[in-house]
C-alpha positions in Angstrom: -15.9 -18.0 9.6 -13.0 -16.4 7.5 -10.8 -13.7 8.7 -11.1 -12.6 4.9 -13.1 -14.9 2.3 -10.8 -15.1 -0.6 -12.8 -18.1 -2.0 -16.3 -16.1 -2.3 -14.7 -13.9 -4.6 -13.4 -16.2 -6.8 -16.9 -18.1 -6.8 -18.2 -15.4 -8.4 -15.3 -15.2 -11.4 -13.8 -19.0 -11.2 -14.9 -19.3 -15.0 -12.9 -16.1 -16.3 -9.9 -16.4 -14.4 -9.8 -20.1 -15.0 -10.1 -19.2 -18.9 -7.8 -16.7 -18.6 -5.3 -18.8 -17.1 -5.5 -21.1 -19.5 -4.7 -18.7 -22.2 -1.4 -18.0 -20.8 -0.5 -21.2 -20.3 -1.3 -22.3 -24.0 0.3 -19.3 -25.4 3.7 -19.6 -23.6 4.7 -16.0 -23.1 4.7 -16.3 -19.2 7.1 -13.2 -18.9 5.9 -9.8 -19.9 3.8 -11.6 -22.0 0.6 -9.1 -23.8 -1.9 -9.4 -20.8 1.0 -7.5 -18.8 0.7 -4.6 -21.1 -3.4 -4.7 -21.1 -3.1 -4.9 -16.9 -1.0 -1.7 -16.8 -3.3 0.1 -19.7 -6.1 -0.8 -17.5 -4.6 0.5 -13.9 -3.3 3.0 -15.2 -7.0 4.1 -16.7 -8.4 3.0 -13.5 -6.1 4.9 -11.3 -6.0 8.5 -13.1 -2.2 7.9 -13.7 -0.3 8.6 -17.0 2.0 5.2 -16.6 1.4 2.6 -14.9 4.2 -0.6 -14.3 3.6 -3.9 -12.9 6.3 -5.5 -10.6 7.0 -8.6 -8.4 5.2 -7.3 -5.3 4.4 -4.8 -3.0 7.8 -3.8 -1.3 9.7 -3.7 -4.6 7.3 -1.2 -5.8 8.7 1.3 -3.5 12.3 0.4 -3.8 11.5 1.7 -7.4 11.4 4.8 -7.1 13.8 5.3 -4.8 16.4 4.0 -7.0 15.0 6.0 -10.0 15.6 9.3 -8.1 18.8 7.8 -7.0 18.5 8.0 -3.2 21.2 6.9 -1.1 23.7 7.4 1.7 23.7 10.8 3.5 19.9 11.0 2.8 16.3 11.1 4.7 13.1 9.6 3.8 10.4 10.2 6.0 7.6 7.5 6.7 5.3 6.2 9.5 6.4 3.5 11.6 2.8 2.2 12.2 3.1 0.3 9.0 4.4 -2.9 7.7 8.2 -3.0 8.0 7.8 -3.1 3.9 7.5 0.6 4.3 11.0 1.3 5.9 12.4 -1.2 5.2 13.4 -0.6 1.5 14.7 2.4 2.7 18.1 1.2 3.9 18.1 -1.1 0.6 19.2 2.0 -0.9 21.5 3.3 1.6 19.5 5.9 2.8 18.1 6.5 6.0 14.4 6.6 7.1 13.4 8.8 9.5 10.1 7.8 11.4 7.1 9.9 11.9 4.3 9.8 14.5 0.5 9.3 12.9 -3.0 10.7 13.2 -5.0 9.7 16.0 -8.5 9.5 13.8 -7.0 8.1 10.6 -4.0 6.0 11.2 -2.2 8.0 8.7 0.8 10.4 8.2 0.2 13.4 10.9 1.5 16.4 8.4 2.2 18.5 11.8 4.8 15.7 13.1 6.1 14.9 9.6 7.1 19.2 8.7 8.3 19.3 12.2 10.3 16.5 11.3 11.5 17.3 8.4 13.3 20.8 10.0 14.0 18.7 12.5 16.8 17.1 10.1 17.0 19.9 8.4 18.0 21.9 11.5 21.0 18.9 12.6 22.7 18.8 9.2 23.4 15.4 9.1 21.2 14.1 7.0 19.8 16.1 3.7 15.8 14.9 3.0 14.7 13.4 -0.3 11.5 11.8 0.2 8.6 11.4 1.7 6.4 7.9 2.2 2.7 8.1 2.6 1.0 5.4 3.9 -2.7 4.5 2.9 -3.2 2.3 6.2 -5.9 0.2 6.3 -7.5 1.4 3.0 -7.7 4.9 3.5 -6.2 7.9 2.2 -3.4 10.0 3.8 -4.1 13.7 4.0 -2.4 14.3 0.6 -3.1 17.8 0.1 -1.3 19.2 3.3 1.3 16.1 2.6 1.8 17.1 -0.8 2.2 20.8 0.6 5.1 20.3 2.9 7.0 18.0 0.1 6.7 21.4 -2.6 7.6 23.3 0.4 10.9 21.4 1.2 11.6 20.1 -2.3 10.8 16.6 -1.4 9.3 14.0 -3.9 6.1 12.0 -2.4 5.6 8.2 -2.5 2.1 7.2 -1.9 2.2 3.2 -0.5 -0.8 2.2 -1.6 -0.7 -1.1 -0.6 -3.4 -1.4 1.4 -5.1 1.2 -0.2 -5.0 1.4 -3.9 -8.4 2.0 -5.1 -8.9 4.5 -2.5 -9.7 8.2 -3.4 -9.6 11.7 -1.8 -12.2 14.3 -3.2 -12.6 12.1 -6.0 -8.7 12.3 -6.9 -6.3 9.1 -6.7 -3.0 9.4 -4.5 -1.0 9.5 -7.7 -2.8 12.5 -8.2 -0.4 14.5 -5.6 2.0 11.7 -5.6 5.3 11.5 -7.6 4.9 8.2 -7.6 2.6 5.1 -6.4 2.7 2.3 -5.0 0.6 -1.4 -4.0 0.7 -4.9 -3.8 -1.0 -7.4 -5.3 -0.9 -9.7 -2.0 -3.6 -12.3 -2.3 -5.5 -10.7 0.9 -5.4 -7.2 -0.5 -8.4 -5.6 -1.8 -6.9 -6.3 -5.2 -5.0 -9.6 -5.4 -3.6 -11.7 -7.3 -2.8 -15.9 -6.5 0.6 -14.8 -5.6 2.6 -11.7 -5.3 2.8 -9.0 -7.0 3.4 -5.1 -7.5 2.5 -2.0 -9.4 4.2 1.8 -9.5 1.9 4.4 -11.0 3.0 7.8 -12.1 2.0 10.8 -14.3 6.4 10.9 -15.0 7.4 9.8 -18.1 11.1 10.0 -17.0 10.6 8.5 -14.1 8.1 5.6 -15.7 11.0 5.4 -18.2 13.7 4.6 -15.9 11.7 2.4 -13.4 10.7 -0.1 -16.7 14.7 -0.1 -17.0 15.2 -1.0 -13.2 12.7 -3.7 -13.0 14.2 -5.4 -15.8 18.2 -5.5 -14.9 18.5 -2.1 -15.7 17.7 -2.2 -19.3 18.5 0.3 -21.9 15.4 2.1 -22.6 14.5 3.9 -26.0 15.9 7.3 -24.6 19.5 5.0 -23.7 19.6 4.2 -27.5 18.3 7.0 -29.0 20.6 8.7 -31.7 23.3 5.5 -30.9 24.2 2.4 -33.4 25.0 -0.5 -32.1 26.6 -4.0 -33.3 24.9 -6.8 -31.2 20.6 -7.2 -30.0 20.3 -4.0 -27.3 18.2 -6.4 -25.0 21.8 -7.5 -23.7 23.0 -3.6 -23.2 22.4 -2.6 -19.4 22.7 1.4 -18.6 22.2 1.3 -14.8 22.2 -1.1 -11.8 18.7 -2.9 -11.6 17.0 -5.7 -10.5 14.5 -9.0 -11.8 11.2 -7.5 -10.3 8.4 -7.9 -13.3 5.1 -9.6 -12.9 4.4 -12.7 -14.0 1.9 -13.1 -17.4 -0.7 -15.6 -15.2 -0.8 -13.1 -12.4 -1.6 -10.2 -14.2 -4.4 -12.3 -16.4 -5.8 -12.7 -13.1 -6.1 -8.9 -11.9 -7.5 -7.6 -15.5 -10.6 -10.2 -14.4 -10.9 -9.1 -10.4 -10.1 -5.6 -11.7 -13.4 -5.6 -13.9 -15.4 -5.8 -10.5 -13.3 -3.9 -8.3 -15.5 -0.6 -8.3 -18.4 -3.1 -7.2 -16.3 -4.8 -4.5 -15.4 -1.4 -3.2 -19.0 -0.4 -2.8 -19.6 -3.8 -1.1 -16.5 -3.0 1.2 -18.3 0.2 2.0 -21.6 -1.2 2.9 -19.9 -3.8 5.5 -18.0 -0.8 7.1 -21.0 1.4 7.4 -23.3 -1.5 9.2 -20.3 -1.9 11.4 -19.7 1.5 12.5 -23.1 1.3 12.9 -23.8 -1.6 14.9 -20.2 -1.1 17.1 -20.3 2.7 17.8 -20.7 2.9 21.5 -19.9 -0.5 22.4 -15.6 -0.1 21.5 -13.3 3.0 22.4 -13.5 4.0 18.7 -14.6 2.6 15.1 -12.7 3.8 11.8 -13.0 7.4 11.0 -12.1 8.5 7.2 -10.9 11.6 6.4 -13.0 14.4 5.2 -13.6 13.4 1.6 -12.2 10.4 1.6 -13.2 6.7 0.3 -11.5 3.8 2.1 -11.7 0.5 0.6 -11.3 -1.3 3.8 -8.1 -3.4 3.6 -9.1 -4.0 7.2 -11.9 -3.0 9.6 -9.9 -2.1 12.8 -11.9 -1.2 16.3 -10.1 0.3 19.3 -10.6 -1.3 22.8 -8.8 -0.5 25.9 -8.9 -4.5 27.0 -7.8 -6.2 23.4 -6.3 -9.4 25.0 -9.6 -10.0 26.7 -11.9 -9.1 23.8 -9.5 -11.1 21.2 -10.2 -14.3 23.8 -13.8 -13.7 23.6 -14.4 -13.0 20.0 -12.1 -16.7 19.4 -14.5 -18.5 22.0 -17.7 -17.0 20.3 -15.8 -18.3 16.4 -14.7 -15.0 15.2 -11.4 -14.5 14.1 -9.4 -11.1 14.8 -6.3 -9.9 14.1 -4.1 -6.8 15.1 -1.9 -4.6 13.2 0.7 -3.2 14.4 1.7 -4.5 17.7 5.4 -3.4 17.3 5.5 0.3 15.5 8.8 -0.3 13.0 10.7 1.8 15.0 10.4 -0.3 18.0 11.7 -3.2 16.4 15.9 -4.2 17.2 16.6 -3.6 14.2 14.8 -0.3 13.0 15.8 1.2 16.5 18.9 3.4 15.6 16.9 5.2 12.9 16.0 9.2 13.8 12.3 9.6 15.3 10.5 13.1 14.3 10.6 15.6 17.7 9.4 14.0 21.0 8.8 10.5 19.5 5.7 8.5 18.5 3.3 8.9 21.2 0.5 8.3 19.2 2.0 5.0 17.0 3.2 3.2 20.8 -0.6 4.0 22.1 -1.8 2.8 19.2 -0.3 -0.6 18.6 -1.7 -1.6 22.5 -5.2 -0.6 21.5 -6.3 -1.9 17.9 -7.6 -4.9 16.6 -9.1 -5.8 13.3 -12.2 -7.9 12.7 -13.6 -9.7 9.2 -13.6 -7.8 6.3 -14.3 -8.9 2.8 -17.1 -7.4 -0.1 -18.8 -10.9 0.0 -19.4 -10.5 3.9 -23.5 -11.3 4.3 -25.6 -9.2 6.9 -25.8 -12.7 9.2 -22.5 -13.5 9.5 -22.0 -9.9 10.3 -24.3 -9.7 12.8 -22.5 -12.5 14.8 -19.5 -10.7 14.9 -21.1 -6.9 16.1 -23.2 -9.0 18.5 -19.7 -10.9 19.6 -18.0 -7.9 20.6 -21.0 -6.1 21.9 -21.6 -8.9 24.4 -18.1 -8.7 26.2 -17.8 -6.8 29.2 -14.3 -5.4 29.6 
């Protein structure tokens, strides 16, 4: 049994992506080549976003924008720590500081109580001036983006929306980039949209900022506004205007994601049919199953259970040949090295509880209702 069933999906497109492959390969523009520029047309369609730019993978998506609004020393961004440390951990990359905030007990996700009272928090000591806020999409879901989006107008803070697990997800039939000033995912093979390698996107409705992160992920680039009205003597591919970096995604990898883009709506659906039989066949027999927010559509990055005995239901689900898996066991901010970063008021209660008391079982679209039943029949047979 797989923890995730990569190779089911690409049973069902081997042909396409193999042809498309192929393509690339015999045509020779491996870097930015055209089917970069379809992939972004077709995300950024897909998504609701105005722009849309590929990039090497998840975590340099977020550095993005921070570097396009010019964050740096002296200022705040405020993110979960029950999260990858991709999440905060671009943060410092730019000089700034993150500044951790405790999460919703239902959802996973942002608490927008803990992150305002966090933000006058820093507000209130003066040491630090706040720029930004990440949003995490944890597990597949949505954040609470309309009372997110609320307290970044209120304090004049942009909003990232790490979509990483969670692109493809919407709210009330809205994207995140929809109150987002930018977002974010990866293209990590095991996310609901992967590629064969890594990979990245930023979405925004910002031409500016579109503008200027197209510059960054190429070396910092001059961009058509950088030349605009100017003459110049040699090729303006060779003229940088800013600090950037080599973050683009490769031609064969985004080939790839226009063909499991094509069927991602479907695979979404399927996602959402596995969760429901779960919730349904698990509700009662755990301390909690996934709860989405009001209005929301996940699309199930992971299926995650709460059980007050973990270690002992882990050893049971392995003797009974069903993986599992747990994220977060160490909340970023209890990690050595996160550790001297601010915490919103009283700390994260909820994260540390948390982290003792999930675990994640199989989750894929192609997941049939037998294999399935052995795993709810797995963990309905231990006794804690």
């Amino acid at each position: 049994m797989q923890f995730i069933d990569l190779q089911a999906q690409r049973a069902r497109i081997s042909d396409k992506i193999n042809a498309a492959v192929a393509k690339v390969i015999e045509e020779g523009r491996y870097i930015m080549g055209p089917e970069v520029k379809e992939f972004e047309r077709q995300l950024a369609e897909f998504s609701q976003a105005e722009h849309a730019l590929g990039c090497a993978n998840g975590t340099e998506a977020i550095a993005l924008p921070l570097l396009a609004w010019e964050v740096g020393p002296g200022d705040a961004v405020f993110c979960p720590s029950f999260t990858f440390a991709a999440t905060g951990e671009v943060v410092p990359w730019v000089g700034a500081s993150p500044v951790f905030v405790d999460i919703d007990p239902s959802t996973y996700n942002m608490d927008p109580a803990h992150l305002d009272a966090a933000i006058e928090m820093v507000k209130a000591e003066g040491k630090l001036t706040p720029k930004v806020i990440i949003a995490v999409d944890l597990f597949g879901q949505p954040a609470d983006y309309p009372a997110i989006s609320a307290i970044a107008k209120k304090h004049g803070l942009k909003l990232i929306a790490d979509s990483a697990q969670g692109f493809g997800c919407t709210l009330n039939g809205n994207h995140p980039v929809h109150w987002a000033d930018a977002a974010t995912t990866s293209f990590f093979p095991a996310k609901p949209l992967g590629c064969y390698g890594d990979g990245g996107a930023v979405l925004t409705n910002d031409a500016a900022t579109a503008e200027r992160m197209d510059s960054l992920r190429v070396h910092g680039k001059a961009t058509k506004s950088d030349i605009e009205g100017r003459t110049f003597e040699h090729d303006t591919k060779y003229l940088n205007m800013r600090v950037g970096m080599n973050s683009r995604l490769d031609t064969i990898q985004a080939a790839i994601l226009i063909e499991k883009l094509a069927i991602f709506a479907d695979e979404i659906e399927a996602r959402n049919r596995v969760a429901t039989r779960y919730n349904e066949g698990l509700d009662g027999y755990v301390e909690s199953v996934p709860a989405v927010i009001d209005g929301g559509v996940s699309v199930w990055a992971q299926y995650t259970i709460e059980h007050k005995n973990r270690a002992g239901l882990q050893a049971h689900l392995k003797a009974n040949g069903v993986p599992s898996a747990v994220y977060y066991p160490i909340p970023i901010h209890k990690q050595d090295v996160y550790s001297r970063y601010p915490l919103g008021p009283n700390g994260l209660p909820v994260s540390e509880a948390k982290a003792e008391s999930v675990v994640s079982l199989p989750m894929h679209p192609y997941m049939d209702e037998e294999t399935q039943d052995q795993i709810i029949n797995a963990v309905r047979s231990f006794n804690a």
